[in-house]
N, C-alpha and C positions, 0 to 999 in steps of 0.2 A: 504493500500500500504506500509505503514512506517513498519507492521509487516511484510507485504510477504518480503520486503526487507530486513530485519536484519533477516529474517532465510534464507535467499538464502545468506547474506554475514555471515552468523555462527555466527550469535549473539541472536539467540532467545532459546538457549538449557537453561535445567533446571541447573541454577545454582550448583545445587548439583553435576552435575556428574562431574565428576573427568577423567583429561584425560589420556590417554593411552600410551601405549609407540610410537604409530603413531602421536599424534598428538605433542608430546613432542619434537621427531625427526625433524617434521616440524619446530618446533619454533624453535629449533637449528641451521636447515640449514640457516631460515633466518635469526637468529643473524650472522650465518657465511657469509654471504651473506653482509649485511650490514658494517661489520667487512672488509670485502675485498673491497669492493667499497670505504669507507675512505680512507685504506691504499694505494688504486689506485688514488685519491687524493693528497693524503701526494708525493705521488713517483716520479708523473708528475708535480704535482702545486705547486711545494713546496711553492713560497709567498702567496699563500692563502690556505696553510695549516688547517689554522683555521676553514676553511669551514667543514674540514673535521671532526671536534668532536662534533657535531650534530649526526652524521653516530655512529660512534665507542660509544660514552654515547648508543644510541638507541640500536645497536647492543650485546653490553654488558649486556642491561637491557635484552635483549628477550635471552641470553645466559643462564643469571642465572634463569631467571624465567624458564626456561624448565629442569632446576634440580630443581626447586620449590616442595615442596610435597606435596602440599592441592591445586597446579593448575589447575583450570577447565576449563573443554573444553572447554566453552562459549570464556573464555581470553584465551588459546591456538591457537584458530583460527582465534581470531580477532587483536591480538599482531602478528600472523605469517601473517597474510595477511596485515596490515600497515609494517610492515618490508618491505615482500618482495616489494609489491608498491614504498615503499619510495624507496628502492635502487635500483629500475627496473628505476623508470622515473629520480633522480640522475645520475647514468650510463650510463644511454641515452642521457641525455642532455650534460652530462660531455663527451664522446665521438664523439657525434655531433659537441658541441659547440666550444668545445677545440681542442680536437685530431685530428678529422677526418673532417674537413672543407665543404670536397668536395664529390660524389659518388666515387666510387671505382672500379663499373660491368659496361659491355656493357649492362647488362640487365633493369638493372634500369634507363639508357639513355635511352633506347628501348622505356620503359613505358612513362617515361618522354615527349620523341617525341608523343608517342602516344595522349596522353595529349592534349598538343599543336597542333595538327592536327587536332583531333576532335573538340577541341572548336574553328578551323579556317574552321571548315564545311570541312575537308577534311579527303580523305582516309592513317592513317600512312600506310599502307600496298604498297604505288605507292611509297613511300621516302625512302631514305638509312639513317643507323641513322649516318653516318661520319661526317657531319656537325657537329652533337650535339655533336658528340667524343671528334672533335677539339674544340667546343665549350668548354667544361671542362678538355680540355688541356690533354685525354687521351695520354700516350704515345701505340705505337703499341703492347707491352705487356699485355695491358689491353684490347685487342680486343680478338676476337676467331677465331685462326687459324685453316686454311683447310690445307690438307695434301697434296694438290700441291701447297701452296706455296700464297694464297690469303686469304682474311679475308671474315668474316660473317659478311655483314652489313644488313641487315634483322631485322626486329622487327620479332624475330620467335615466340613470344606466340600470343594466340586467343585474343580475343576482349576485356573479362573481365582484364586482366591482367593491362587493365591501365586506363577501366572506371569505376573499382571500386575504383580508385583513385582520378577521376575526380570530384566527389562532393566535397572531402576535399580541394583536391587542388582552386577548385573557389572559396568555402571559406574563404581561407588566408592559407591553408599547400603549401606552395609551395617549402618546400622541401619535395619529396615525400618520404623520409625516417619516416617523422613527418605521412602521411599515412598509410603507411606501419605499424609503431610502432600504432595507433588506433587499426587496424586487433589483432595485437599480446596483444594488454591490454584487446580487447573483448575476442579471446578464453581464456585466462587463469580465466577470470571472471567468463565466462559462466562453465570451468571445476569445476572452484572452490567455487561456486555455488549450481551446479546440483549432486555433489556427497555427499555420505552420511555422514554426519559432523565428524563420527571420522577419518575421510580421508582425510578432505578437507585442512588440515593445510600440509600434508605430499604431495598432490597434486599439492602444488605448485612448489615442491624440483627441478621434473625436466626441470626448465623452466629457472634458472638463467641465462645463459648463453644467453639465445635467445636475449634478447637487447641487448646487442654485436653484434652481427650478422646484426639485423636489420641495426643498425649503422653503420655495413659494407657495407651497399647497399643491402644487401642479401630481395626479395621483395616476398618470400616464404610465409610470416606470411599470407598473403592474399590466397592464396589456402586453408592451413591449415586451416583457419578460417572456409573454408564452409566443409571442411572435416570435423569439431568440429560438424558443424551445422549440418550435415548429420550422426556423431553420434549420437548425443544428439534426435533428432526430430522421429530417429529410432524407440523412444519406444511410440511416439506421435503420430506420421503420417509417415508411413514409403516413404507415393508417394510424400510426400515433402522434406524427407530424401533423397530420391535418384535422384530430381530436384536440391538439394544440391551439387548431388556428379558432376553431371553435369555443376554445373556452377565453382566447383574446377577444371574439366576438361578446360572450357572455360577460365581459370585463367593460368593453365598450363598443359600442355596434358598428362604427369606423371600421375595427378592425379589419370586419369582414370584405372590405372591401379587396382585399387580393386574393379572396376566395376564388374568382371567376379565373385569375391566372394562375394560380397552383392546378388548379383543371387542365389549362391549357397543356400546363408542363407535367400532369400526371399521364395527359394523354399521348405527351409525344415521346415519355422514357420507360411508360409500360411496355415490357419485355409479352405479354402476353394479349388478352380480350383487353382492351382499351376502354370500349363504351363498360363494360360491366365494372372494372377496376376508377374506372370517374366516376360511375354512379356508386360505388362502394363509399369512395372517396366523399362523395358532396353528401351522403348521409354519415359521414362522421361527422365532417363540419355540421351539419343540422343537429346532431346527438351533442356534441361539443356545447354548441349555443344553448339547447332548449334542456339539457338534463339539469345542469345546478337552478334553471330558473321556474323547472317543474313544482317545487313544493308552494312558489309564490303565485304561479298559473294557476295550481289548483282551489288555491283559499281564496284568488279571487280574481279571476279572467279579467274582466273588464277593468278593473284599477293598474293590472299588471300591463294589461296594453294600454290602455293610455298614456302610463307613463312613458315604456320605452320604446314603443313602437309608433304610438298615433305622432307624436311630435315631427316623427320624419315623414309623414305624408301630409300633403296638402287636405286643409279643411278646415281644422285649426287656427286660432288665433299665432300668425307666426313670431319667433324670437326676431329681435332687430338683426339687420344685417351687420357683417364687418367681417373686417379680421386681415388678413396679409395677401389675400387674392383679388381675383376679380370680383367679388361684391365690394372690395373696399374702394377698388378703382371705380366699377361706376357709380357708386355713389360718391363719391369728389365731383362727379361731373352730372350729379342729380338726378340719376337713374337709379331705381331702386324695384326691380321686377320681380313679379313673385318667387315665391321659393321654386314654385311648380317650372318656372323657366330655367331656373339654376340645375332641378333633378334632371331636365331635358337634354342639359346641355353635359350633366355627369355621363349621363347617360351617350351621348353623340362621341363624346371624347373617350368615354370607357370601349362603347366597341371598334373606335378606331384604334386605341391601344392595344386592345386583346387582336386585334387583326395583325397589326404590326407586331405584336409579341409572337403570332403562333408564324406568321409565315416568315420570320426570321429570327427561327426560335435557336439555332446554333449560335448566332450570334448576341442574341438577348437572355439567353438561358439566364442567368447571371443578375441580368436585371431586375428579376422578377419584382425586387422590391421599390424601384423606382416609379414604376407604372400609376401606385395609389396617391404618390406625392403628388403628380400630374395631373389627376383626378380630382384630389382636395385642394388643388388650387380651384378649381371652380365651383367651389361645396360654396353657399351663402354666409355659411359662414365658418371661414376657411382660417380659425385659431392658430397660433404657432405652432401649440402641444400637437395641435391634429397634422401637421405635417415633421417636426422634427423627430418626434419616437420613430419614424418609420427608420432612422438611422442605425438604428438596432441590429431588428435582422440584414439588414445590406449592407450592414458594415462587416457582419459576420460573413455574411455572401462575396464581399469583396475583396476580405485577406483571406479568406481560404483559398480560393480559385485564380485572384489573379486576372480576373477576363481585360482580353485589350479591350481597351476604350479606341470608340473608331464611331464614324457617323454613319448612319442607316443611309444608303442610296433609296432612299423610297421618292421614285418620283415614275409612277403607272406612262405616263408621258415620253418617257424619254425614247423611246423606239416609236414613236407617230411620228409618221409625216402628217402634213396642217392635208386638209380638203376639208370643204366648203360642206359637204354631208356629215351629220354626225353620225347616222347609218356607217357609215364607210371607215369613218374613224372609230366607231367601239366595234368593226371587225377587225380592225386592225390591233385590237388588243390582244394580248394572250388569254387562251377559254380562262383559265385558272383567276385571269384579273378580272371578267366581266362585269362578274355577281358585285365583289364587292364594291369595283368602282361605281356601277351603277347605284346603289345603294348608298356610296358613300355620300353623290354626287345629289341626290333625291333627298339623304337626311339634312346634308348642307343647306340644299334649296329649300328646305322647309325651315329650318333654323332662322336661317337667314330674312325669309320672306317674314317668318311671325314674329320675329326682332326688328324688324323694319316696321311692321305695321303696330306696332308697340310703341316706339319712338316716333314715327308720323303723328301718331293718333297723341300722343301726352299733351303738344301744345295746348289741344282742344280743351282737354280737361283739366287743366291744370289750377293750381289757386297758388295768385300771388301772394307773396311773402315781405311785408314791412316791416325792417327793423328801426322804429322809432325812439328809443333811446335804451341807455345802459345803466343799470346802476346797482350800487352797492351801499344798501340806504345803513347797514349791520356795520358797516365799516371792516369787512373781513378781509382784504385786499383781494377778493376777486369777483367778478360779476356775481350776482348772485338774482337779479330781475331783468325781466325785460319787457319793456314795452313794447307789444307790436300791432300790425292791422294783417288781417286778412280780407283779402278779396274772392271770393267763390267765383270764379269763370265758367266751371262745371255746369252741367246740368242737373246736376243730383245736391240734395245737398250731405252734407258730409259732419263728422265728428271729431274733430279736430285732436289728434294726440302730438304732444312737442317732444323733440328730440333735440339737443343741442352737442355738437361734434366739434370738438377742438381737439381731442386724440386719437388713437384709431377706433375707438368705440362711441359711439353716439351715447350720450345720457339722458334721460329720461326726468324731464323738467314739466312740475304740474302747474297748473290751472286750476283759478276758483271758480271757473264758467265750466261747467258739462251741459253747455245748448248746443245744439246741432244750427250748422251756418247753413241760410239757406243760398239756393241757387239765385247766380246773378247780385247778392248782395254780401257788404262789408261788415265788419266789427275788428273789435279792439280787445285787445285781449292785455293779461297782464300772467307772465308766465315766472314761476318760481325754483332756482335750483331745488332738488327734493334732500338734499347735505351739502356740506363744504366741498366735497371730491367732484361734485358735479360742476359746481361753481366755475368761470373762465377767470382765467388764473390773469392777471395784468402782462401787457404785452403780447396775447398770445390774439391770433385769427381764428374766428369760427365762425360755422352756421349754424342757420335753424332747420331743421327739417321738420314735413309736417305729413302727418300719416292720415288718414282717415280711417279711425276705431274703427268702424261699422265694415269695412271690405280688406282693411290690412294693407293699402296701397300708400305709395307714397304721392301724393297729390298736390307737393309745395315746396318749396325751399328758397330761403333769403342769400340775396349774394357776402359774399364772405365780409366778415366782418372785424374788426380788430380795435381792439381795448388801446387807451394810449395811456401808459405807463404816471404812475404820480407819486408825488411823493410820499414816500416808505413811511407811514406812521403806525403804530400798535395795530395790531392786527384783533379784529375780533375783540373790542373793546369793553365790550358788555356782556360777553360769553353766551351769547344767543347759540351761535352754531357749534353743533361736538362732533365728533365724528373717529372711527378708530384710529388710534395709533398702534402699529402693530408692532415698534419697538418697547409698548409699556405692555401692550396685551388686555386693555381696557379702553374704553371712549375719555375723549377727552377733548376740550375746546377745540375749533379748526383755527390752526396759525400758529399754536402753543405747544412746545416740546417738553413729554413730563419726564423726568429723571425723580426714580429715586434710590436711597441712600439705606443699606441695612435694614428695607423694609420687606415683608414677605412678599414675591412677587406676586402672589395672587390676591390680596389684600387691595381692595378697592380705596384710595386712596382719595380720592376727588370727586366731588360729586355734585349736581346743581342744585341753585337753593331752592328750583320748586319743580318737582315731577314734570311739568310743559317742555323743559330747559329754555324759559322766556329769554332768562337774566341771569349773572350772578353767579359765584360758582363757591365751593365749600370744601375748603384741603382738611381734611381729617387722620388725628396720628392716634393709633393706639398701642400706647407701646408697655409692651409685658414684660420685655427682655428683661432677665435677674443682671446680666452684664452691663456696665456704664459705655454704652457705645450712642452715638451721636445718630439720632434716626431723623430725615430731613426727604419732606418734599416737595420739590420745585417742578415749578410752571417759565415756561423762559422763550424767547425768539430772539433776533437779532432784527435792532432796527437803527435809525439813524439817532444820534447823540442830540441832537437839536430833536429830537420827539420824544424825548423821556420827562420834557418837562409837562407831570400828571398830577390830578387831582383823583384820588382814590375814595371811595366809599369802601369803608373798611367797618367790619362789627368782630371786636377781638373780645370774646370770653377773659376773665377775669383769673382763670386757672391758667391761662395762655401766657398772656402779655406780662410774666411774674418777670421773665428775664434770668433768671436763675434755672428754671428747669424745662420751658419751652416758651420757643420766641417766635415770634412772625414776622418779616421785612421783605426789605425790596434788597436786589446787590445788580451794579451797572456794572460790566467789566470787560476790557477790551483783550484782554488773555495775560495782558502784563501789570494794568492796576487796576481796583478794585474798589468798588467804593459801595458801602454797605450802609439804609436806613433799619434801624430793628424800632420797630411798634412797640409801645412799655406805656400800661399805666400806673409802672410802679415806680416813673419818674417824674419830675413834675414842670423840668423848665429844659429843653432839647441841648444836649451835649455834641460834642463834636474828637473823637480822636483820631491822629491822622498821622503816618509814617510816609519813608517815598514811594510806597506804591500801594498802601492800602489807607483809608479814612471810613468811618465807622462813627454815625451821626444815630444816637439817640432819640427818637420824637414823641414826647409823649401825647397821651390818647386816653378818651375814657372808657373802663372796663365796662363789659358788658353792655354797650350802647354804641347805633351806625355812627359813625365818626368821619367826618370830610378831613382828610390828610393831605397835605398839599409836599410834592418836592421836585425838585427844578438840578436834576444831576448834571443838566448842562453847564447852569453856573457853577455851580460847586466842584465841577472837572477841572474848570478853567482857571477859578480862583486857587484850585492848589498847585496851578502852574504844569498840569500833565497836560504833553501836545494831544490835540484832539482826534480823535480816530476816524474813519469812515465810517464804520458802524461798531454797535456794542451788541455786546447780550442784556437782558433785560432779564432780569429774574425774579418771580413772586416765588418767597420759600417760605416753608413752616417747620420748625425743627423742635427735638425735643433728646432730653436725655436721662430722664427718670419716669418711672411710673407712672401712667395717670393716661388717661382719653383728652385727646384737646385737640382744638380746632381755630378754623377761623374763615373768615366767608369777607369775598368781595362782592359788590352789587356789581360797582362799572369802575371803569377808567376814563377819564376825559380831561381835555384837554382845555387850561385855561381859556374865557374868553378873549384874552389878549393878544392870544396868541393862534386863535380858531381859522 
């Protein structure tokens, strides 16, 4: 076993051989690899820095060793696979444990619930995942908007998607990103593994990035996984290979989509009955998909297809377009055609693929797994996840084999002479090309013609889009209303749902009018980001788009439009708008970065001062700890030193404002000095002390009563002679360091009138 193992991880070659310029490459990528994960370290962490040269000595060492010139494969592969290792599960954890707190997708809730439902003996397919949204404090931009104006609350994947997570998780993974990341350590294993060792160092190159993702929430790695599997078992057992591809379908329905070319290629390398060994074949993949999702079909047919199946047929209220393909390009250009024309068009391009795949299959064998790429570029909505896992198995497919890359001569054309009969010219084709070019030539002409008449016809119906002003009445620094007119030119009249797209996804911005506009006439409308995230951020171009609820179309859109930048003052002043932070792992004002200090991380620390979150917001410390350690925490942004000068509503408890054992204040600091107000009504006339790079101003206040605080850190920067910065941090903190619950609540911040 200790031998099969050290040649499946490249350590059993003959020390002689000498490695190549692949496996050398490899050992590069991952010193580069290693190298950037430190410096991702150094960036974020700066007090433990030091973690980070561990990373950077390792990285550096597998640098030079791949200019080494007597370096052998044996240490090329097994130096490039402890690299990559070290700074995959590094990355991971340093993004999990630090940066990214909290999930991020509706999807990985999805899973999540699923989870929890199954080990409650119940069906997730009857439950909506909203609960669990709010439970991790989603704001509505982290859901999936439908184009009349409602969210996706559906667990929309099969049954695998969240019970091949449930082993880990009853084990103790109970965050199922720590799941998810297993899936993604098994296929790069198994690639890196099963391909031939002067490959296997260069095998790893294209996988850096994937623990990022993972740690985004992204729960992909788990398809991919059985996609790996259903490569790799292809040269073993192929009716287990494609039991594989089936339960990737069962994981996510995408998968399925290279079902139709594994056929092609089962039918062109059966050695025996072809149609009976394909049809053997496409009932495993059926048995694959439909076994693990049998016990949830059966308890309840109709919930289980709605979920994972009705969504991907037309009929439905559709999910909004986007994503990195062709729905995101026409929609830049105001086109936004139903789903039903995008499956048309999968559809046109998949069997021109699988034609191209099967009648030049010695040369595409290989490819197999590129085909789906090509096809989910034209999916509606064509995600990254949904086209980069396919990297997986064809990357597997690609270091194994080796196939030259070379371009396809596909051109039916090139032995015609021109004549004027088209009679004369499709004799002139080969019998073998008739079928399809005719067919090709007839699905084109109809594409084509009902895409034309699609785009002719929109003028007609279209409804104009006025964007009449912009505003940010919250003071959050970025759009957050807008005023607009709609003109109905239609015939019909229509339901208006608002979209606003300044990233690659459109956000879903509501309305206090739900009246349908009628035909031939105007209205005004006043539309509202539905959070911070949706919000247009200062400086940035965007549009409106306008859907009509009632048909799912896109029937409007404003020409581009762009915010002009102003100046930087407190953001989110009054703390009207929250929204997740995913480096604290709880909601918390938009604009305001929470940090805290020795506090439990899952300890809700901040909280509004009334259930609406009108106004106002409430830092609360409870601190139990028997140790004298310093529990602290801050609220903070960075803005300009000429805006710090605030008037505070401030209401500090009487237990708080002691000064002795928890304080509350403001600290302005530009990284080199510091200048700190602490709130006390246990003093009575405002002190001031001051070193050359820190000052620390006492102001008294009275206990247990809102209290107007006034402080001007601009003056006081300048009167102690420090040159002035571009900007500072601004920091509201509450600290404490003995026993006791305490707290303290601001209303608003605002800014003299002298200075308004």
């Amino acid at each position: 076993m200790r031998i099969l193992g050290g040649r499946f991880l490249g350590l059993g070659q003959d020390p002689a051989a000498l490695a190549g310029k692949g496996p050398r490459i490899g050992l590069f990528i991952s010193g580069v690899f290693l190298v950037a994960v430190g410096f991702l370290i150094v960036l974020f962490f700066g007090p433990f820095a030091v973690l980070a040269i561990p990373l950077l000595l390792f990285g550096s060492f597998n640098l030079l060793n791949s200019r080494k010139t007597g370096l052998s494969l044996s240490r090329s592969n097994s130096l490039s696979l402890a690299g990559h290792l070290t700074a995959t599960f590094v990355l991971y954890l340093f993004l999990t444990r630090i940066l990214l707190l909290t999930y991020m997708t509706d999807s990985i809730v999805g899973s999540y619930m699923g989870v929890l439902k199954v080990l409650a003996f119940q069906n997730p397919y009857s439950y909506s995942i909203k609960p669990f949204l709010d439970q991790f404090s989603f704001p509505p931009s982290f859901y999936t908007p439908k184009v009349d104006g409602s969210f996706e609350f559906h667990l929309n994947y099969p049954a695998l998607n969240f019970l091949t997570l449930l082993p880990l998780y009853a084990a103790g993974l109970h965050d199922l990103r720590d799941g998810v990341f297993v899936f993604h350590l098994l296929s790069v294993l198994l690639i890196f593994g099963l391909v031939p060792s002067r490959q296997k160092a260069l095998s790893l190159a294209p996988f850096v990035f994937f623990p990022a993702l993972v740690a985004a929430s992204w729960t992909d790695s788990v398809w991919a996984f059985f996609l790996v599997g259903g490569a790799i078992l292809w040269y073993r057992n192929r009716n287990l290979s494609l039991l594989m591809i089936g339960f990737a379908g069962a994981t996510k329905q995408i998968a399925l989509v290279a079902a139709p070319f594994l056929f092609v290629r089962l039918w062109q390398e059966s050695p025996g009955s072809k149609l009976r060994n394909t049809l053997a074949g496409a009932g495993l993949v059926v048995a694959g998909f439909l076994g693990p999702n049998i016990p949830f079909m059966l308890s309840s047919p109709s919930q289980w297809w709605a979920a994972t199946i009705a969504p991907y047929f037309p009929g439905g209220a559709a999910q909004v377009p986007g994503g990195i393909g062709l729905s995101e390009i026409l929609l830049d250009f105001g086109l936004s055609p139903s789903p039903l024309f995008f499956v048309a068009l999968m559809g046109l391009v998949g069997v021109g693929s699988l034609y191209l795949y099967s009648t030049r299959f010695s040369k595409s064998r290989y490819f197999v797994w590129i085909f789906p790429i090509v096809i989910m570029f034209f999916y509606y909505r064509s995600f990254p996840n949904y086209i980069f896992y396919w990297a997986f198995p064809l990357a597997f497919e690609f270091f194994k084999n080796r196939p030259a890359i070379s371009i396809w001569h596909f051109s039916p054309f090139q032995r015609i002479p021109w004549h004027p009969a088209i009679g004369s010219t499709i004799r002139s084709v080969p019998i073998r090309l008739r079928v399809p070019l005719v067919a090709g030539l007839l699905l084109t002409t109809v594409f084509v013609g009902a895409f034309g008449a699609y785009v002719s016809s929109a003028p007609a119906s279209r409804v104009e889009v006025q964007v009449n002003s912009v505003a940010d009445p919250d003071g959050i620094g970025a759009a957050t209303q807008l005023n607009i007119t709609l003109h109905n030119l239609t015939p019909k009249p229509i339901l208006p749902s608002f979209f606003v797209k300044w990233n690659f996804l459109p956000y879903l911005w509501a309305s206090i009018s739900n009246q349908s506009l009628a035909p031939s006439t105007s209205a005004s409308y006043l539309v509202t980001a539905t959070d911070g995230l949706a919000a247009v951020p200062r400086s940035t171009s965007f549009r409106l788009y306008v859907y009509d609820a009632a048909t799912g179309t896109l029937v409007g859109q404003s020409l581009s439009f762009r915010i002009d930048s102003s100046t930087q003052t407190i953001q989110n002043p009054h703390f009207r708008w929250w929204t997740l932070d995913v480096g604290a792992g709880t909601k918390v004002p938009f604009g305001w970065k929470l940090t805290k200090a020795n506090i439990d991380p899952l300890t809700p620390p901040i909280q509004a001062l009334d259930q609406n979150q009108t106004a106002g917001i409430s830092l609360r410390l409870n601190y139990t700890s028997q140790a004298t350690v310093l529990e602290k925490i801050m609220l903070s942004q960075k803005i300009l030193l000429n805006a710090t000068t605030l008037n505070l509503s401030l209401f500090d408890p009487t237990a708080t404002s002691t000064g002795n054992q928890a304080i509350a204040g403001v600290t302005v600091t530009d990284g080199a000095h510091e200048l700190t107000y602490l709130f006390s009504n246990a003093t009575v006339k405002p002190t001031v002390v001051h070193s050359d790079y820190n000052a620390t101003a006492m102001i008294p206040i009275a206990g247990s009563a809102w209290t107007s605080v006034s402080i001007d850190p601009n003056q006081d920067w300048l009167a102690l002679g420090w040159a002035a910065p571009n900007h500072v941090t601004f920091t509201i903190f509450l600290q404490a360091n003995s026993i006791g619950l305490y707290s303290a609540s601001i209303r608003s911040l605002s800014y003299p009138s002298s200075i308004r």
